[in-house]
C-alpha positions in Angstrom: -9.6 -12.4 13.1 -9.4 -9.2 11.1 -6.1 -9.4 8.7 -5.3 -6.9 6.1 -2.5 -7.0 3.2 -0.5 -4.6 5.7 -0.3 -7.2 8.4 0.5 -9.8 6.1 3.2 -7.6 4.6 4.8 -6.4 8.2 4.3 -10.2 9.7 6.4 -11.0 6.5 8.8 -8.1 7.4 9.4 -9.5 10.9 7.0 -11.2 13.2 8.5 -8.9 16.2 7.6 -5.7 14.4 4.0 -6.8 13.4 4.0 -7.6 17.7 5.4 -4.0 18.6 2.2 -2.8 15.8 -0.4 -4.6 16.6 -0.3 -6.1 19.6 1.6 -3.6 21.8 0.2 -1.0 19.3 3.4 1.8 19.2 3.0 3.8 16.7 5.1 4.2 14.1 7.1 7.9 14.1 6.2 10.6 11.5 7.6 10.1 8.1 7.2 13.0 5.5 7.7 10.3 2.8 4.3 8.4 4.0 2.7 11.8 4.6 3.8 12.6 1.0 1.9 9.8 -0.3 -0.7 9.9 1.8 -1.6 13.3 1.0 -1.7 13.0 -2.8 -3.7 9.9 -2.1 -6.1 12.0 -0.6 -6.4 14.8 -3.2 -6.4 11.9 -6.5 -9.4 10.3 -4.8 -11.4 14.0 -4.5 -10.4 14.5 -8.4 -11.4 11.0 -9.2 -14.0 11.5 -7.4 -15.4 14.5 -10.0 -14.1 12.3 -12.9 -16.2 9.4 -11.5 -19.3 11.6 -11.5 -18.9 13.4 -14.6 -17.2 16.6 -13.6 -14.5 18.5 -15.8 -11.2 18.7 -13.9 -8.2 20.8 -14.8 -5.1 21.5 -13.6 -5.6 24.4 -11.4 -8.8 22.4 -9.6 -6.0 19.5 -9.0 -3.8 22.2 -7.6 -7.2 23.5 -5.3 -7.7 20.2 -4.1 -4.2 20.1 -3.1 -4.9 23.3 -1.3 -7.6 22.5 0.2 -6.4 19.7 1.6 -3.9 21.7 3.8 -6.6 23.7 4.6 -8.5 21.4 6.4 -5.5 19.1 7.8 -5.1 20.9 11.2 -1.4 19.4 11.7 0.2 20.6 8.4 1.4 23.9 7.9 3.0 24.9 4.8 5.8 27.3 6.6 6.4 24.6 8.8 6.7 21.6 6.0 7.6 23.5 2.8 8.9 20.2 1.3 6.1 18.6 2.0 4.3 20.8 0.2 6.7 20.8 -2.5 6.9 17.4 -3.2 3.1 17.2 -3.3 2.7 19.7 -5.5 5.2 18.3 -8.0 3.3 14.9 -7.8 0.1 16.3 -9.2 1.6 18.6 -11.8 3.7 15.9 -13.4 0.2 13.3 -13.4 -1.5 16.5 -14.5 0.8 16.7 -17.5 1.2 12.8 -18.1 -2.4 11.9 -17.8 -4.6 15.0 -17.9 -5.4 14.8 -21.1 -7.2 11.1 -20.6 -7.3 11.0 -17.1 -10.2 7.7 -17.5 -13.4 7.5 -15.4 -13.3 5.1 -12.8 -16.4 2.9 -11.4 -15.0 2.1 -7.6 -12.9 4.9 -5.7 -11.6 3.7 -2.3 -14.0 0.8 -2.3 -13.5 -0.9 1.5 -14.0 -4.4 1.3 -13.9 -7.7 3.5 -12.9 -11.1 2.3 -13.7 -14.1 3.9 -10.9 -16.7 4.4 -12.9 -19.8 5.7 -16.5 -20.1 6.0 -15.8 -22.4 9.1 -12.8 -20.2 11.2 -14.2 -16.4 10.8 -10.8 -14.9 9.6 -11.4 -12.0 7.2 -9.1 -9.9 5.0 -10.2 -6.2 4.7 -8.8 -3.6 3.2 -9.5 -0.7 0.5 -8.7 -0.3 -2.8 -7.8 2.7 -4.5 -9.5 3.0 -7.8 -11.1 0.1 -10.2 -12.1 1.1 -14.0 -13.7 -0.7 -16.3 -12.2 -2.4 -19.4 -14.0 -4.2 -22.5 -12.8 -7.8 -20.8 -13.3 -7.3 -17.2 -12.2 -5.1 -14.2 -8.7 -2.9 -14.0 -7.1 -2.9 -10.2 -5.1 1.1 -10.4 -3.0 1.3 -7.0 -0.9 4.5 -6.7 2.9 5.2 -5.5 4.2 8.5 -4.9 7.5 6.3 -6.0 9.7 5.4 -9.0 9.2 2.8 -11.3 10.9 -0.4 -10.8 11.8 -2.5 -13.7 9.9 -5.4 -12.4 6.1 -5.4 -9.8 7.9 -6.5 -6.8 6.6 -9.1 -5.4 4.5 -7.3 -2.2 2.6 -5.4 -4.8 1.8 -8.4 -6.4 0.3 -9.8 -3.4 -1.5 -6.4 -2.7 -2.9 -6.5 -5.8 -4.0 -10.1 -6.2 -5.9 -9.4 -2.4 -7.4 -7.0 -4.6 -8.6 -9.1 -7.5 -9.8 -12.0 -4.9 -11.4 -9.4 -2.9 -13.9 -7.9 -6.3 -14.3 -11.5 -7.6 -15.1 -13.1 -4.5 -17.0 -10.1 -2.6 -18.4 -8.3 -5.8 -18.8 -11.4 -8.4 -16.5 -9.1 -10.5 -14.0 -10.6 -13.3 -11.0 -8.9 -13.1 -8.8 -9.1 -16.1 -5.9 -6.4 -15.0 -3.4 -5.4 -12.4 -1.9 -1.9 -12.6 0.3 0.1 -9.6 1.0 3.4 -10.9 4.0 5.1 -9.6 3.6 8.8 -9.8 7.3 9.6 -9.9 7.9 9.1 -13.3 3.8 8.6 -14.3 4.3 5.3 -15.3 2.6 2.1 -14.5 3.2 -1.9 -14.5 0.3 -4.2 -15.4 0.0 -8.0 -15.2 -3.2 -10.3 -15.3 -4.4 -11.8 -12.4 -2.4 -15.3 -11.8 -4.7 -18.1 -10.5 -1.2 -19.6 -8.7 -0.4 -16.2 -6.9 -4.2 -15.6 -5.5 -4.1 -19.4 -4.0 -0.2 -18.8 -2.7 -1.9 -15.4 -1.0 -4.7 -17.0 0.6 -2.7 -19.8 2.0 0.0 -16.7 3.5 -3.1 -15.0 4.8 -4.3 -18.0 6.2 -0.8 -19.2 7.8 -0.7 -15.6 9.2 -4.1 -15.8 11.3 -2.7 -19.3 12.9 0.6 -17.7 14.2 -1.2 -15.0 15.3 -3.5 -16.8 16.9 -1.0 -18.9 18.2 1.1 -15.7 19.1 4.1 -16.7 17.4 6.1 -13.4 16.6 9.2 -14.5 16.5 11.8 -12.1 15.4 13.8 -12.6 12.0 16.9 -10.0 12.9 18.7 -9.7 9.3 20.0 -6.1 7.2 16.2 -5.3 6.8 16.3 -4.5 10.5 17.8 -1.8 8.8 14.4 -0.5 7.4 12.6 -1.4 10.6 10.5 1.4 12.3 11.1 -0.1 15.4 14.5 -0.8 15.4 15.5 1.8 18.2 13.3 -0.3 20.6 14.1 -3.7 19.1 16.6 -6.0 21.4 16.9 -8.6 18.5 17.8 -5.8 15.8 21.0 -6.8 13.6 23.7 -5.1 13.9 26.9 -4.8 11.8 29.0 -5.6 15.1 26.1 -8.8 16.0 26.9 -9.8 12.3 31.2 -9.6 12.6 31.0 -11.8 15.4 28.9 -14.2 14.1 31.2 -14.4 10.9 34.3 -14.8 13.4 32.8 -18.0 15.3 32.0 -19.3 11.8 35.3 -18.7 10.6 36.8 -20.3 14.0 
């Protein structure tokens, strides 16, 4: 079976969404916030790309990238999805200003990987990680958010990023001595070392995901994240403020 730290993270979520996902496969509606993201993504990994090779990059080739990638994207339009634009734009000026100046030269961009969970069942976790640079005591994991910073890695970015680690020491024979995600809102970053406790805790999850799977088990938590749910139009089991007031009353009776 092929997992990924998204499954993992939306099985997490709710069992029932991971179903309507994968296994019904309904896709999830347009969200400018994701295309946000995924568009500065898109245009870091081209600059990177020129860092990683020894090309000089300023500010106005960021801004071209950025260009260019609406260029070639045949469903944006920058009349149509000014904010869009906007809001990417603003992204890449403020890393621009915050990091231009030592920008680093990474040695893995978008490097796809497949991590085997058990020699003996098959189940692999694959995935791609955004950018890997070298460090004088091992490997540095960078993941990007178009986001703010929180005061503290949540804890799904610290499995994400331990997948990560397991995937370079395991696949590549790679130490890895740091975890950074790098939230481009506020061009600041949160950095831990890689725990030996967490990686085990993730491979067990990943693991425990494949059997329910497997066993398709996807039974639905219903709870305020339904809240946050893409599927939540579609979703008989989705809470409910009124669902929640009547359960209070028969408690309270």
């Amino acid at each position: 079976m092929r997992l990924s730290f998204t499954k993992l993270a939306l099985f997490e979520f709710c069992p029932y969404a991971y179903r309507f996902r994968y296994v019904e496969r309904i896709p999830i509606p347009f969200s400018p916030r994701l295309t946000v993201g995924a568009i500065v993504h898109s245009v870091l990994h081209r600059a990177f790309e020129r860092l990683r090779d020894g090309v000089s990059l300023t500010r106005d080739d960021l801004h071209d990238l950025h260009a260019s990638y609406w260029r070639d994207a045949p469903r944006l339009n920058r009349e149509r999805f000014p904010d869009i634009w906007d809001r990417g734009h603003e992204l890449l000026d403020g890393f621009w200003s915050a990091r231009g100046h030592a920008p680093g030269r990474p040695v893995m961009l978008e490097r796809r990987f497949r991590l085997r969970l058990r020699p003996e069942d098959g189940h692999t976790v694959e995935g791609v990680i955004d950018r890997v640079d070298q460090r004088s005591d091992g490997l540095e994991v960078i993941d990007y958010k178009s986001g703010s910073r929180p005061t503290e890695l949540p804890a799904r970015l610290r499995t994400q990023l331990h997948t990560y680690a397991l995937a370079l020491e395991r696949g590549f024979n790679s130490a890895v001595s740091r975890l950074t995600v790098y939230y481009l809102t506020d061009n600041q970053g949160i950095s831990q070392s890689p725990d030996p406790a967490i990686a085990d805790d993730v491979l067990n999850r990943y693991q425990a995901l494949a059997e329910r799977v497997g066993a398709a088990d996807f039974k639905p938590t219903p709870g305020k994240h339904c809240r946050y749910c893409d599927y939540n139009d579609r979703c008989d089991f989705r809470w409910t403020e009124d669902a929640e007031q009547g359960r209070d009353t028969k408690t309270s009776s």
